[in-house]
Backbone as CSV, one residue per row, in Angstrom:
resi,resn,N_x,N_y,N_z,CA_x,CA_y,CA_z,C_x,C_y,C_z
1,UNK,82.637,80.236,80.781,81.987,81.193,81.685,82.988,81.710,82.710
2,UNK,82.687,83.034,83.002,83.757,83.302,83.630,83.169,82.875,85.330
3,UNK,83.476,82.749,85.894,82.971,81.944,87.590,82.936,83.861,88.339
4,UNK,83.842,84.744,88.261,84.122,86.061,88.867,84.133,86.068,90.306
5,UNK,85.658,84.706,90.385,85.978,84.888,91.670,87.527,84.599,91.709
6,UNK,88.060,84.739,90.961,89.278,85.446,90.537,89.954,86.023,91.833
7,UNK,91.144,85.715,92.580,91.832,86.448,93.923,91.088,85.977,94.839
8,UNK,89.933,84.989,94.583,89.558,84.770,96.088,90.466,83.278,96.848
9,UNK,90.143,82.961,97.790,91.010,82.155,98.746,90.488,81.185,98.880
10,UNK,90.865,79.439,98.500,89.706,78.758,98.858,90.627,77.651,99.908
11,UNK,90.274,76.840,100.878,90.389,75.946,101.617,90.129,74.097,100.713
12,UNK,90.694,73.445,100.645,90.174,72.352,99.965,90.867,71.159,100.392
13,UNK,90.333,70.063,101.650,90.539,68.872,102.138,90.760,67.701,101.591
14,UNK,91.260,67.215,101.372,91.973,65.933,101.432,91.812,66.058,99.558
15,UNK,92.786,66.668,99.002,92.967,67.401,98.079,93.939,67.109,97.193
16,UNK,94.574,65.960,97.508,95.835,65.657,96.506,95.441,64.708,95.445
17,UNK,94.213,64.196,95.367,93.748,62.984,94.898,92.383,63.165,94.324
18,UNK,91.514,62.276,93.276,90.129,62.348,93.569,89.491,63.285,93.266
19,UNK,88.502,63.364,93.922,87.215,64.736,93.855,87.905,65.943,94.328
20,UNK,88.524,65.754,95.340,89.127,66.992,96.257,90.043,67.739,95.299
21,UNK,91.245,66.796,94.656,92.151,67.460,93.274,90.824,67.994,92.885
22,UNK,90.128,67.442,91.779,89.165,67.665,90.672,88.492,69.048,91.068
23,UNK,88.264,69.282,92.543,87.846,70.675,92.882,89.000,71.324,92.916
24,UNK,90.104,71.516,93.698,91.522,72.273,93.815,91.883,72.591,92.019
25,UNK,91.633,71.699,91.421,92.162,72.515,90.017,90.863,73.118,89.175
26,UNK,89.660,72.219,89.386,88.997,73.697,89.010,88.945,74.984,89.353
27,UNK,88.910,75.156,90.722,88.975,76.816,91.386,90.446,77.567,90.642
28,UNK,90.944,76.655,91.128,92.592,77.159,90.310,92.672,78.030,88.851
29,UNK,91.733,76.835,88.335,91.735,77.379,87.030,91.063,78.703,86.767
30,UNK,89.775,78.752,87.429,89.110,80.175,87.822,89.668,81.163,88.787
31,UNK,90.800,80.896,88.727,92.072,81.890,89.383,92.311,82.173,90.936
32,UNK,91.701,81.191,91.988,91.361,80.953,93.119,92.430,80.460,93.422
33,UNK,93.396,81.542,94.976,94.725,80.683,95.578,93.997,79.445,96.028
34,UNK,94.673,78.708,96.609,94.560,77.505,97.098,95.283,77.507,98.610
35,UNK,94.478,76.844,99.270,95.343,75.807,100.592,95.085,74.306,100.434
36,UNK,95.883,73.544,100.041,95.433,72.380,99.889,95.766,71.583,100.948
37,UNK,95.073,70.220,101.005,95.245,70.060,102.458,95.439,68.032,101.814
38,UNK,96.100,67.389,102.722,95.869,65.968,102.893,96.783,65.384,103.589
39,UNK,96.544,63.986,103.892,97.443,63.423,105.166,98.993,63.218,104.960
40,UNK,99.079,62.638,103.403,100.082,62.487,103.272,100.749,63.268,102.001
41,UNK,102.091,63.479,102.917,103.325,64.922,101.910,103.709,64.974,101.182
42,UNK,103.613,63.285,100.350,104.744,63.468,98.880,104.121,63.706,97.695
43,UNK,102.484,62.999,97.789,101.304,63.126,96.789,100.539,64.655,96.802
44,UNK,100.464,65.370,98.111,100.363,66.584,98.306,100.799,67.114,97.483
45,UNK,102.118,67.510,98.234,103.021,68.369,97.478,103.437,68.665,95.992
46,UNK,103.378,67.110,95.601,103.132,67.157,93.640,102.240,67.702,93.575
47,UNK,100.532,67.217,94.071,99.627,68.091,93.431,99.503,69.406,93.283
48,UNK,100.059,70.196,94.478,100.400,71.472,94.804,101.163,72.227,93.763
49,UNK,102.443,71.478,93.282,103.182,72.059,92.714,102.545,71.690,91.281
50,UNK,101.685,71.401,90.708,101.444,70.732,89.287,100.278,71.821,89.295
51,UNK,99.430,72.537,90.220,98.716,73.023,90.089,99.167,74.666,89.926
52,UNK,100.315,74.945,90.489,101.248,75.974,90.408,101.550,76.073,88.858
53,UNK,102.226,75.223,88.786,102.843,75.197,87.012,101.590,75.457,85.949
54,UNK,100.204,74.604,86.334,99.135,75.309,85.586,98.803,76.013,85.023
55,UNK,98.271,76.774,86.514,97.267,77.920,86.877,98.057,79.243,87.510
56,UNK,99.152,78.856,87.426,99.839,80.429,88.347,99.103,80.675,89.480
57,UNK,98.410,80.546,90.071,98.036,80.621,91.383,99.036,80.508,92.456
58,UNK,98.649,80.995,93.490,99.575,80.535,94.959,98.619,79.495,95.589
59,UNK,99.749,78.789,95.867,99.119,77.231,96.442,99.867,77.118,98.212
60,UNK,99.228,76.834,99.120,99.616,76.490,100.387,99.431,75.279,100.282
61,UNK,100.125,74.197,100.605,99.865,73.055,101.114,100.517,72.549,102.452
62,UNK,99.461,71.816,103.184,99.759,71.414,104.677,99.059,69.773,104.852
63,UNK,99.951,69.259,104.879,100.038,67.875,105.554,99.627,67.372,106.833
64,UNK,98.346,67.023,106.879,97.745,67.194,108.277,96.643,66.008,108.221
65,UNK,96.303,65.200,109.359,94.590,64.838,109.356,93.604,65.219,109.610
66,UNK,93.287,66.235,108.866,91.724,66.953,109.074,90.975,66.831,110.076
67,UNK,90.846,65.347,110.381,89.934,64.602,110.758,90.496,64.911,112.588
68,UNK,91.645,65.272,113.162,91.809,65.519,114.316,91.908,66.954,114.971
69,UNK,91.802,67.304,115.834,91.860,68.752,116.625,93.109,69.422,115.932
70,UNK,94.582,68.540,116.493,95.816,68.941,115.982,95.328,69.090,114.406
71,UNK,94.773,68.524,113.567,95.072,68.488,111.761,94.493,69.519,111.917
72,UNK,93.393,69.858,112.432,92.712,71.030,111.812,93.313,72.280,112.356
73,UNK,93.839,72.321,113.243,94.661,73.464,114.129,95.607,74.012,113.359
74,UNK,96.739,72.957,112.500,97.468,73.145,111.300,96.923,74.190,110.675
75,UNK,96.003,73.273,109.620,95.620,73.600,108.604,95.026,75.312,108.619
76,UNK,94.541,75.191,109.978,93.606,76.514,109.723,94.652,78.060,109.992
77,UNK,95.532,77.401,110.729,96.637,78.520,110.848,97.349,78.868,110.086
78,UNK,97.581,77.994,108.581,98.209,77.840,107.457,97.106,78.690,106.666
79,UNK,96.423,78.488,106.603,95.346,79.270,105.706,95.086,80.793,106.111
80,UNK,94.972,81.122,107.112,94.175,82.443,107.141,92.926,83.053,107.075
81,UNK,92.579,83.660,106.408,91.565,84.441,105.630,90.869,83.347,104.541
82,UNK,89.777,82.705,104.887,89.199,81.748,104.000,88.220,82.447,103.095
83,UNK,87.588,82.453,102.066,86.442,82.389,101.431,85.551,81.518,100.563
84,UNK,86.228,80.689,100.499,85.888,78.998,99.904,85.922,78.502,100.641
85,UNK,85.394,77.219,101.303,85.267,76.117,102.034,85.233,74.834,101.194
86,UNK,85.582,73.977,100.714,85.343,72.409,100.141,85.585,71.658,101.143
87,UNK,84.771,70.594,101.713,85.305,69.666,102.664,84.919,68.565,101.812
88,UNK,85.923,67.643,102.515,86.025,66.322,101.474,87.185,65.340,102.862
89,UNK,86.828,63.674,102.501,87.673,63.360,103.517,86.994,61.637,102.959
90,UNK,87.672,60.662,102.733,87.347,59.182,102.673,86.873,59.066,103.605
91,UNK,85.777,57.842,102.738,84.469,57.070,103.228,85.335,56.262,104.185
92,UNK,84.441,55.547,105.169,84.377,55.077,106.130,84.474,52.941,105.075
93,UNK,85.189,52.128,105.945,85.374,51.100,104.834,83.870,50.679,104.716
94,UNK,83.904,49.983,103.836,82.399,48.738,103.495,82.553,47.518,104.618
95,UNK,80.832,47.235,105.019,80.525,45.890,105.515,79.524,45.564,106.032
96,UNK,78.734,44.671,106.811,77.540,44.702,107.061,76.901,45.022,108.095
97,UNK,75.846,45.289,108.527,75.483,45.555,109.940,75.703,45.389,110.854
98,UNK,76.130,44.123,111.035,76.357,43.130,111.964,78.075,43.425,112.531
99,UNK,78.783,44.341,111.651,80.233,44.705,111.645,80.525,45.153,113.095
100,UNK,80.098,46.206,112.758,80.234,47.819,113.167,80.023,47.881,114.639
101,UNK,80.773,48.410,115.816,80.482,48.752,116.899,80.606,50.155,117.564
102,UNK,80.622,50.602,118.186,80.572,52.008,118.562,81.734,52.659,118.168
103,UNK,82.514,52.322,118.379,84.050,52.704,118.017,83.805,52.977,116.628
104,UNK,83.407,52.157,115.793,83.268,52.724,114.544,82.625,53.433,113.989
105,UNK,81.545,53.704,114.218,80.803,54.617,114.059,81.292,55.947,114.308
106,UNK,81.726,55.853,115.724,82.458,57.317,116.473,83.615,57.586,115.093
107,UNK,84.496,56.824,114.758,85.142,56.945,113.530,84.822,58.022,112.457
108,UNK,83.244,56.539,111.997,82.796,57.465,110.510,82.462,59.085,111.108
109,UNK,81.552,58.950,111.968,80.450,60.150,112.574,82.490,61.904,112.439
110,UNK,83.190,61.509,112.895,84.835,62.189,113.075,84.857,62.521,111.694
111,UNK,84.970,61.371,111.266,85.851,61.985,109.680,84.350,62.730,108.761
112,UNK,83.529,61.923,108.332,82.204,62.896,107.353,81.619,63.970,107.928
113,UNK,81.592,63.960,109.777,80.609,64.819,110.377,80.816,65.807,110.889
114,UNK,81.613,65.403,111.824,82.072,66.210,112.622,83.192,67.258,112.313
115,UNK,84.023,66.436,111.160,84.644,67.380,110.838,84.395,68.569,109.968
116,UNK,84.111,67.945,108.752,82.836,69.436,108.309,82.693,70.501,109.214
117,UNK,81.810,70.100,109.952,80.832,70.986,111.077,81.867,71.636,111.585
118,UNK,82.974,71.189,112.053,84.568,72.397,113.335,84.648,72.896,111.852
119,UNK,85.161,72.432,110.784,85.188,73.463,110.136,84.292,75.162,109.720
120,UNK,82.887,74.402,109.605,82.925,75.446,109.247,82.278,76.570,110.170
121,UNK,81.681,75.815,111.432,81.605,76.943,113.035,82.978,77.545,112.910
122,UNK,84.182,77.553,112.279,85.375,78.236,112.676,85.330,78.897,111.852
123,UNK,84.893,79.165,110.201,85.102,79.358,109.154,83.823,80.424,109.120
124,UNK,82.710,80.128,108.885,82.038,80.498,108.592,81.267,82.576,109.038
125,UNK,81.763,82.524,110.740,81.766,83.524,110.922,82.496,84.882,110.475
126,UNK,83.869,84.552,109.751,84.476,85.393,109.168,83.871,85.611,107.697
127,UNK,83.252,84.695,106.844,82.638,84.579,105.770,81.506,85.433,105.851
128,UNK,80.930,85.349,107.205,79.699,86.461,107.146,80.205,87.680,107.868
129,UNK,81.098,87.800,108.256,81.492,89.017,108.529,81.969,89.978,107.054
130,UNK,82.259,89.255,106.541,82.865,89.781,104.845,81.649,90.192,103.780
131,UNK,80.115,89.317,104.144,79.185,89.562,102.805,79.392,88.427,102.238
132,UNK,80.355,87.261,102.140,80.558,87.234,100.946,81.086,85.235,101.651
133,UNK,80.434,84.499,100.917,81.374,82.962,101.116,80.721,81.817,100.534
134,UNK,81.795,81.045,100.542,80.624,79.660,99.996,81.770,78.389,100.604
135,UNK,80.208,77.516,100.741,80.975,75.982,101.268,79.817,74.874,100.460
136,UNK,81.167,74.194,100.283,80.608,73.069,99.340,81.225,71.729,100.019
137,UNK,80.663,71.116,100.782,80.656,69.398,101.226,80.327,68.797,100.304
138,UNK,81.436,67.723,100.288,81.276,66.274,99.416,80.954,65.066,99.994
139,UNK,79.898,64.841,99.975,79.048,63.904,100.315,78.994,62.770,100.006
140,UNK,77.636,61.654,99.649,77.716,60.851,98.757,76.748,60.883,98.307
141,UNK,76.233,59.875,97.002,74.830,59.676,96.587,73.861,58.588,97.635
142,UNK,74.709,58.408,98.897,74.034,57.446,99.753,72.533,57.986,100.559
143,UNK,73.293,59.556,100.825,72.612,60.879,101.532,70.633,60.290,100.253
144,UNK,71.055,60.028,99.415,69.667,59.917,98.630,68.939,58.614,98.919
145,UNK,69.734,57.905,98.650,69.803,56.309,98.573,70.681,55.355,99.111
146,UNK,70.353,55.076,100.065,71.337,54.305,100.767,71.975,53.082,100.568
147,UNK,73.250,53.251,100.081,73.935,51.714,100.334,74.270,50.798,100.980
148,UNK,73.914,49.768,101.200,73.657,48.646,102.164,75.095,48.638,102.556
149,UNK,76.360,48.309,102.001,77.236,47.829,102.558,78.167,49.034,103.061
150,UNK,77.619,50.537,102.955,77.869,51.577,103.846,77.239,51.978,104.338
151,UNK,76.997,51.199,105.785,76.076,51.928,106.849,76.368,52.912,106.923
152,UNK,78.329,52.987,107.561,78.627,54.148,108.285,78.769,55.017,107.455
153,UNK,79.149,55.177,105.921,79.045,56.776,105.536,77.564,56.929,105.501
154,UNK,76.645,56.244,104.841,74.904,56.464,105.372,74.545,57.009,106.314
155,UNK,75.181,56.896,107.765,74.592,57.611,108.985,75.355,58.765,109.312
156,UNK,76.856,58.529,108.823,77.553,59.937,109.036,77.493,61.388,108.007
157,UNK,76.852,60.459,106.709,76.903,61.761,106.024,75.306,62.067,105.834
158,UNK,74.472,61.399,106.445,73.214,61.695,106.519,72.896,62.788,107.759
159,UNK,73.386,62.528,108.750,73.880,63.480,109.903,74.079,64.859,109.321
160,UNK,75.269,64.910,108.773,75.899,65.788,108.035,75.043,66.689,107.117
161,UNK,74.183,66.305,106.189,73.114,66.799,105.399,72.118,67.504,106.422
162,UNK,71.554,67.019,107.432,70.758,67.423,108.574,71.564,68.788,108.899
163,UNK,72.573,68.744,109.477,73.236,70.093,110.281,73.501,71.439,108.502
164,UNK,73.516,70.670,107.366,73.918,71.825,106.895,72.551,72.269,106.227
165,UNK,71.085,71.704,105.878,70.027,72.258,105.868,69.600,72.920,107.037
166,UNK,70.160,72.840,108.273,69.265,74.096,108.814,69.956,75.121,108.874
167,UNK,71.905,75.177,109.216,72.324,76.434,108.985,72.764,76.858,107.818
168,UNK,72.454,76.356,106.802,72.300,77.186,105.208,71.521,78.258,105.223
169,UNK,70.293,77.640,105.875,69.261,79.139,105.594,69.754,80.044,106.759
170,UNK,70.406,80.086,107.906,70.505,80.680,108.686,71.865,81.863,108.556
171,UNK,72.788,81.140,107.455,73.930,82.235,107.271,73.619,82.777,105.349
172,UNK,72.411,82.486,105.255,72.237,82.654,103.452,72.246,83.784,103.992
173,UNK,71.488,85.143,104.630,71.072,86.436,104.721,72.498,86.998,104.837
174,UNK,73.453,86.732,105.361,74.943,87.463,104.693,75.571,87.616,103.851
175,UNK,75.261,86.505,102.943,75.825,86.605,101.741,76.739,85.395,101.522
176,UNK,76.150,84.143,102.492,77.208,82.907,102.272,76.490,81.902,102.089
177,UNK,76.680,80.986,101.310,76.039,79.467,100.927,76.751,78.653,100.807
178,UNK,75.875,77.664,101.700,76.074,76.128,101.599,75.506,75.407,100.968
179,UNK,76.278,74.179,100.500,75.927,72.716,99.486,76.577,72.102,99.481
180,UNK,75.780,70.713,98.977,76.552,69.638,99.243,76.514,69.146,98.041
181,UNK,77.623,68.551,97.426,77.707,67.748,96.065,77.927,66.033,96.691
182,UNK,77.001,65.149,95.885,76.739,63.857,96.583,77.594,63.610,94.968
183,UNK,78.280,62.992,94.929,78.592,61.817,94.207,78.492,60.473,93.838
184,UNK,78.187,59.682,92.846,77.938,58.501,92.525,79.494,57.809,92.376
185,UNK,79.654,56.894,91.553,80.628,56.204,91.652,81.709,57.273,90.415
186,UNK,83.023,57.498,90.626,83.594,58.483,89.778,84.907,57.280,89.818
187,UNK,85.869,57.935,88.584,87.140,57.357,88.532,88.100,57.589,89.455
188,UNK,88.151,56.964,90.935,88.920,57.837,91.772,89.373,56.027,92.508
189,UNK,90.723,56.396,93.656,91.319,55.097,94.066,89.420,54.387,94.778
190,UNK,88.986,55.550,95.860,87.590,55.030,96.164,87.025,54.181,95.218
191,UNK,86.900,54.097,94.219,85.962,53.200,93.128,86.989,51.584,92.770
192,UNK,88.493,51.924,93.005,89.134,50.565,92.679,89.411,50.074,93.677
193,UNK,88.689,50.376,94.813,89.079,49.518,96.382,87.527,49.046,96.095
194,UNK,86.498,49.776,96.021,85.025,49.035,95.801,84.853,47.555,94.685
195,UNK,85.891,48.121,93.596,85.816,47.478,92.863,86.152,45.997,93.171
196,UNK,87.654,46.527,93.827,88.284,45.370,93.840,87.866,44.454,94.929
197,UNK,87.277,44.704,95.895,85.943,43.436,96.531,85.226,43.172,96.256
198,UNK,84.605,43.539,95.443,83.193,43.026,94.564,83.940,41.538,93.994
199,UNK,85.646,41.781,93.259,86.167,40.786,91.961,86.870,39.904,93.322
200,UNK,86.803,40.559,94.300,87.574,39.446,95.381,85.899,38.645,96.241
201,UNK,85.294,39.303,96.005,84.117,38.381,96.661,83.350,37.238,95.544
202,UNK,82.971,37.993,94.379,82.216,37.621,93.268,83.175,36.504,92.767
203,UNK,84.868,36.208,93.142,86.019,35.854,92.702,85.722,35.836,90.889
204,UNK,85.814,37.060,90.210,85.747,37.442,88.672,86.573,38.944,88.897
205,UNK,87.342,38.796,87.548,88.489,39.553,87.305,87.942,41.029,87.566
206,UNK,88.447,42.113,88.208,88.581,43.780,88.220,87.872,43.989,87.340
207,UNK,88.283,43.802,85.599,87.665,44.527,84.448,86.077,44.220,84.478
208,UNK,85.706,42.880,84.775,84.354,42.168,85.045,83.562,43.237,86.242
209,UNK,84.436,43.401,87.170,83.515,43.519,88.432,83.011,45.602,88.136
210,UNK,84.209,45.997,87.147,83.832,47.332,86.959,82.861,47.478,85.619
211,UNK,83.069,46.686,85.131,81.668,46.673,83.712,80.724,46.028,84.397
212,UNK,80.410,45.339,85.494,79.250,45.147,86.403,78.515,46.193,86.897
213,UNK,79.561,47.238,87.632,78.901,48.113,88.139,78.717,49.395,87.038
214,UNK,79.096,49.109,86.080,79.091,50.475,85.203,77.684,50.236,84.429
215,UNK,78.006,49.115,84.586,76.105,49.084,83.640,74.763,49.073,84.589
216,UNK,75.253,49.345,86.122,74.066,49.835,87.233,73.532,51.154,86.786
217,UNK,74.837,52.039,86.046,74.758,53.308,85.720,74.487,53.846,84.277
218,UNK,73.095,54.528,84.491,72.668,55.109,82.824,73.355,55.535,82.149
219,UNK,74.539,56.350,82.345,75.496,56.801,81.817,76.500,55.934,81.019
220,UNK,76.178,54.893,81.727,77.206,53.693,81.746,78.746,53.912,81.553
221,UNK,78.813,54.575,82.621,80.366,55.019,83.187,80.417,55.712,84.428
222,UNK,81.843,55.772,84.898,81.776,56.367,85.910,82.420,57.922,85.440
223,UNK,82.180,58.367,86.548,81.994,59.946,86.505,83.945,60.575,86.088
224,UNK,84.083,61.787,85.879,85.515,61.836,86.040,85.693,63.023,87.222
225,UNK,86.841,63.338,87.349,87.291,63.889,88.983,86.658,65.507,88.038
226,UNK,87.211,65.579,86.520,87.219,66.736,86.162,85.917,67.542,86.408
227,UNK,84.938,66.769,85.456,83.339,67.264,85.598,82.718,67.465,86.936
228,UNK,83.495,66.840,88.297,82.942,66.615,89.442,83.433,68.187,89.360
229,UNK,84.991,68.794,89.722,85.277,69.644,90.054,85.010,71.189,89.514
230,UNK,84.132,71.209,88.353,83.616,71.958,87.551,82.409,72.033,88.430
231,UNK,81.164,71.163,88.481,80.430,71.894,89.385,80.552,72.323,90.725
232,UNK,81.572,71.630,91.088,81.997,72.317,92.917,82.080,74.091,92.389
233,UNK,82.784,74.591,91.346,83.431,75.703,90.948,82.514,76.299,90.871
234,UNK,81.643,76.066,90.138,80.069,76.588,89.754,79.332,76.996,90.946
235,UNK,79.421,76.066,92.184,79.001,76.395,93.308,79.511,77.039,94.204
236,UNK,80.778,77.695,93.958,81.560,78.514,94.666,81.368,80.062,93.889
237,UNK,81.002,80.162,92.338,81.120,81.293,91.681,80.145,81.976,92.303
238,UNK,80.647,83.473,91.521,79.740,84.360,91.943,77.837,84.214,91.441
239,UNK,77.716,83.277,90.374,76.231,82.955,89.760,75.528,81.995,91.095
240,UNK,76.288,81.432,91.724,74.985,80.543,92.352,75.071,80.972,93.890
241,UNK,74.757,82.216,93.720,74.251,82.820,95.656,72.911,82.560,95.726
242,UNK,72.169,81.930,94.893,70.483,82.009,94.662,70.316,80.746,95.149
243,UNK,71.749,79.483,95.167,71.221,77.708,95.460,71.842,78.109,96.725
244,UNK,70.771,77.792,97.537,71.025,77.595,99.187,70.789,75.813,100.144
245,UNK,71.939,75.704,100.485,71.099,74.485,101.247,70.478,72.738,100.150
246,UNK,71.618,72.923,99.312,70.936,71.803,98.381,72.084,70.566,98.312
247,UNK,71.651,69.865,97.738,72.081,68.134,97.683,72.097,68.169,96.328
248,UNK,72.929,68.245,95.800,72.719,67.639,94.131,73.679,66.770,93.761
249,UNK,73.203,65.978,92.968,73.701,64.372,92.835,74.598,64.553,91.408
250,UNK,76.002,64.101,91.451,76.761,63.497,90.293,76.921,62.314,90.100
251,UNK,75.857,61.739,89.697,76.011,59.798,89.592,75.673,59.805,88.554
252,UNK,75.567,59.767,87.570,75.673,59.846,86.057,74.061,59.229,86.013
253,UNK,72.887,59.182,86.299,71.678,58.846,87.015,71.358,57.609,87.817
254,UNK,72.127,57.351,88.279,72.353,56.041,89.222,71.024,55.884,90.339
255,UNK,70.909,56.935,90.907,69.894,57.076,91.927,68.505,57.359,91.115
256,UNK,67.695,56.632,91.031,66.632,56.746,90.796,65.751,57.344,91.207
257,UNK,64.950,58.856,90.881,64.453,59.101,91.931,63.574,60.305,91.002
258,UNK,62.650,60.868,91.704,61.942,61.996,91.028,62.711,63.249,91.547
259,UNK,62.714,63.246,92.769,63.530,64.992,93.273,64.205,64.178,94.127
């Protein structure tokens, strides 16, 4: 299918790795420059340049932490003229209730929430000045169903879901949409740091502790970065100006649920 957004410009956070790659080379592939963005320069910059050799596209990449005033100050001066938005940025670590004190929270609430949001109050007004934009947040499947041993992405990206259902409908009448893609467990470093405490708590080998959790999942596997970044693309093309304001889940049916 052709996506028919070809020359447009997209923004894409913490992007060298993961879901964030898996989106940066789908758009790519649908002929979308790039600014790619992540903390650190040497994994960047390969991805940057591997996505060049591809897709022929022009690729910006900027080495920054999103997650601060200065990262985003970078980044956004490096970019320009946006018309894609992807935000994306690692979960907040695992642990139990009893963990967590304000400081941390203020943490998660920075990196899932807040940052999103400066993004796209900065972003977004030029998008509706144009007719024309889309933003796609990466979320989790927690936003549905909450995981016990992530409070803090639970409250920060639940937050997060709140602020972008009410101004979805409020910038849809220009011609720009928001969504959020929640993810289940995918093949990304995120899934072999989960993993690998489960086989350090459960004390049973990695391969054990990931065929544990793979058979939580109907699919019985985890997701790949590729298929993730195919529907981000889908949600950036010119076909889906009609999905406003939605949550849709890539957990291979993990979350149980009717809607």
């Amino acid at each position: 299918m052709d996506l028919d957004i070809k020359g447009k410009r997209a923004l894409v956070t913490a992007s060298s790795k993961g879901l964030g790659l898996g989106c940066a080379e789908a758009l790519a592939e649908a002929g979308v420059d790039l600014v790619m963005n992540a903390r650190s320069e040497g994994p960047l910059a390969k991805a940057a340049e591997d996505i060049r050799a591809r897709f022929k596209v022009e690729v910006t990449e900027v080495a920054a932490d999103i997650t601060t005033e200065d990262g985003r100050a970078d980044v956004l001066a490096a970019a320009g003229k946006v018309d894609i938005l992807v935000t994306n940025a690692g979960g907040p670590p695992p642990g139990l209730w009893s963990d967590w004190d304000r400081n941390d929270f203020i943490a998660a609430l920075d990196a899932n929430m807040l940052t999103p949001i400066a993004l796209m109050k900065i972003l977004l007004p030029g998008m509706m000045d144009q007719g024309w934009g889309r933003v796609v947040n990466i979320t989790s499947q927690s936003v549905k169903a909450p995981i016990p041993v992530l409070g803090l992405s639970n409250a920060a990206r639940a937050g997060l879901t709140g602020y972008v259902a009410g101004t979805a409908r409020q910038v849809a009448p220009s011609g720009v949409t928001i969504n959020n893609l929640l993810p289940g467990i995918h093949a990304t470093d995120r899934a072999d740091a989960l993993d690998k405490g489960v086989s350090q708590q459960q004390n049973i080998s990695l391969e054990d502790a990931t065929a544990q959790r793979q058979a939580t999942i109907p699919a019985r596997r985890y997701g790949t970065r590729q298929e993730f970044g195919a529907a981000c693309a889908f949600l950036c093309s010119q076909h889906a100006g009609f999905i406003v304001g939605q949550n849709i889940l890539l957990d291979g049916g993990a979350v149980n649920t009717t809607l």
